[in-house]
C-alpha positions, 0 to 999 in steps of 0.5 A: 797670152803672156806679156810678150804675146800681149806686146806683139799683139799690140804691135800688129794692131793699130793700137801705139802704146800698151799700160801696165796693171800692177794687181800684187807683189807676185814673183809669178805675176806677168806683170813686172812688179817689186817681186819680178826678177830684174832679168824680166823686168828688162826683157820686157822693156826690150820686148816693147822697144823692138816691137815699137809698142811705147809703154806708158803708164804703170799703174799700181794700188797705194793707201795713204789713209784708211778708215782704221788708220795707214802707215803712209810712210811705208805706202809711200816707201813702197810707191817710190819704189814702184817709181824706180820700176817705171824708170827701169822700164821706160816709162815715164809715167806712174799712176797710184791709188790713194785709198782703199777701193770701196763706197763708205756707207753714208755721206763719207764728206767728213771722212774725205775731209780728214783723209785728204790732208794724208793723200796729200801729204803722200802723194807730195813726197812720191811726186817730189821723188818721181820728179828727180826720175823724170816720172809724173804720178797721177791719181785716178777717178775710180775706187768711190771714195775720190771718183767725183771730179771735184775731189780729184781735183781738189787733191790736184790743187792741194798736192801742187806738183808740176808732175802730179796730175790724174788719170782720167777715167771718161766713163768712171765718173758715171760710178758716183752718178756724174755726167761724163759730157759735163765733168770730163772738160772740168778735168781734162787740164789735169790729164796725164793719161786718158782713159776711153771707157763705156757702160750701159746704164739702167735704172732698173735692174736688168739681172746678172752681170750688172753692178751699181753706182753710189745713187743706185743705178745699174752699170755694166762694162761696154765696148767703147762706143756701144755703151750708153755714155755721150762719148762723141761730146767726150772726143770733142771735149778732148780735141777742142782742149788740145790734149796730146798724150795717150789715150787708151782703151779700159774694156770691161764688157762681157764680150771677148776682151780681145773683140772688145779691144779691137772694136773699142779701139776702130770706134775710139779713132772714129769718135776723135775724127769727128770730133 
């Protein structure tokens, strides 16, 4: 499937919306990006605009710290530039990384208190920029190092933009070994976009296939609703917080993705009714 396959699938599904995953700076990428040829970048949007699928959230890598130091201008520069993507697009929503994905070895707490003054500083400056975009920038849950809640909202608070929020991973959290039924409502005023997610969970390791989060247990992908995370006290968190923008399915299991999607997605909409 290409990206238009991609759309049209969507559309015929009872999914409503579809984001987009920057994974480099590649002419060739199906996913537009800051190499992708103007032409394509704009048939795209048409594409989704005709096909009634809303694109929602671009989402791309940025590091504005480093163990070994960061050229936060030029990660900032380039983050602008992504924003000027989004609006080419139509979308009006930009989710950036902060750092590097990867567990420090170690208590990394002194480390992320002399990263975050950077993260902030540069997640500011895209902030402001976006908003003249009409773009809202959000950080995400994942990569280790700003997965726990308490850190994503402490970069929330500091940055102080009305535009800058998070994309809320519900199962990530589960990475650094934080209860998502607990954490999840810590985090859902916040919230840009939401992402559905499971895993099954073990503490012993169960073989191949399986990764393990910063305490050590064993995780792996799960289609929404199968895995072991408390997903029914997930949907009535959102419901009774009364958030109304996109939530979308992140499948990482090792069933067919498309398998995964359209159970995850039947299971998603089952979990919310009932909430």
């Amino acid at each position: 499937m290409d990206l238009f396959d991609v759309i049209e699938w969507v559309a015929h599904s009872r999914a409503e919306h579809l984001e987009l995953a920057v994974l480099a700076d590649d002419p060739a990428s199906p996913i537009p990006n800051l190499a992708s040829d103007p032409g394509y970048v704009d048939r795209v949007r048409a594409a989704a605009e005709s096909a009634g699928v809303d694109l929602s959230n671009l989402a791309m890598h940025a590091e504005f710290w480093a163990p070994g130091g960061a050229d936060v201008g030029a990660a900032v520069a380039r983050v602008e530039a992504y924003v000027d993507l989004a609006e080419r697009l139509g979308i009006t929503r930009l989710r950036h990384d902060v750092v590097a994905h990867g567990a420090l070895p170690g208590d990394d707490t002194p480390l992320f208190e002399a990263a975050i003054e950077p993260i902030v500083a540069g997640s500011k400056q895209v902030a402001r920029y976006a908003a003249t975009k009409g773009v809202a920038t959000s950080v995400e849950n994942h990569g280790f190092f700003v997965q726990s809640a308490d850190r994503i909202r402490r970069i929330v608070h500091a940055v102080d933009e009305p535009n800058f929020l998070t994309t809320l991973d519900v199962g990530n959290f589960v990475c650094v070994d934080e209860d998502p039924a607990v954490v999840v409502p810590q985090n859902l005023p916040y919230a840009m976009v939401i992402h559905l997610k499971d895993f099954y969970v073990r503490d012993v390791d169960p073989g191949e296939g399986w990764f393990r989060s910063r305490g050590g247990r064993y995780l792996r992908g799960a289609i929404v609703g199968n895995g072991d995370l408390d997903l029914g006290s997930v949907a009535r968190s959102i419901t009774e917080a009364g958030y109304e923008g996109y939530a979308s399915i992140e499948f990482e299991g090792a069933e067919d993705c498309l398998l995964g999607i359209e159970r995850g997605l039947a299971n998603a909409a089952r979990l919310l009714a009932a909430a």
